[in-house]
C-alpha positions, 0 to 999 in steps of 0.5 A: 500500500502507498499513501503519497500526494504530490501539489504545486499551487498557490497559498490562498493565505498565510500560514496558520501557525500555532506553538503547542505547550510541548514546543511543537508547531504545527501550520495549517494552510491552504493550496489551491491547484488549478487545472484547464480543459475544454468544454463541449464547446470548445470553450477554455474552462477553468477549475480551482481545488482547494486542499488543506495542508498540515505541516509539523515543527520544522516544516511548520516553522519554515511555513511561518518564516518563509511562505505568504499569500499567493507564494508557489509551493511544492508539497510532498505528503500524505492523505489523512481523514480525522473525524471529530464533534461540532458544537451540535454533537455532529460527526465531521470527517475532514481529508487533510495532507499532511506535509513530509516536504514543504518547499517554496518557489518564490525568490529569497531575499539576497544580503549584501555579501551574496555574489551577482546573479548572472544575467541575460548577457552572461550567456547565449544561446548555443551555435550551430555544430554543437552545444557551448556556452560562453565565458565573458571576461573582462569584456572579452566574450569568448566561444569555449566547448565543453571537455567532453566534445574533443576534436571531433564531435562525430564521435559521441556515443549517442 
């Protein structure tokens, strides 16, 4: 048997975290997943699932640093049902994952002492005749090939 779900969507708020007496943490949040198709039609729809997350200690913590409203996530997890009493005596039943990984896609702040991130003009694309990339020093751009092509490129193994 294997209980595993995987996600990537949006947080449609921030992170609920709350410090149990024991000094565990535990975060609640919500996903939403969004999937396109076409009516009958031929009309573009579009379809929003919303999934509640739980994430415990550090996945939590991590949560509540790290992760805001509208900030891409990947969770990595499992479903769990748990059932308990409202205020009227009524069994509820609530579908859950609970996460065993939790990371963003969303861009960290750099301090000052990180180096550059290389942009557009620190690379170009490759050139005819083979894979390359381009080292510029200096101002000075030049075409190098990678080790693994030799002199002669018709003797790849693939």
């Amino acid at each position: 048997m294997y209980n595993r779900v995987i996600l990537i969507g949006n947080l449609g708020k921030d992170p609920e975290v709350r410090h149990l007496e024991n000094g565990s943490s535990v975060a609640r949040l919500t996903l939403a997943t969004n999937e396109s198709y076409k009516d009958k039609d031929g009309n573009w729809q579009n379809l929003t699932e919303w999934h509640n997350i739980v994430a415990w200690r550090s996945l939590a913590e991590n949560a509540e640093k790290n992760m805001k409203k509208g900030n891409t996530i990947f969770v990595e997890g499992k479903l769990k049902t748990r059932s308990y009493k409202d205020p009227n005596g009524v069994d509820k039943y609530v579908t859950e994952i609970e996460a065993l990984t939790l990371k963003s896609f969303e861009k960290r702040e750099r301090g000052y002492d990180a180096p550059p991130l290389p942009t557009e003009d620190d690379y170009r694309a490759p050139v005819s005749g083979g894979p390359s990339y381009t080292q510029k020093t200096d101002q000075v751009i030049k075409e190098e090939k990678p080790d693994f092509l030799g002199d002669n490129e018709d003797d790849l193994p693939f």
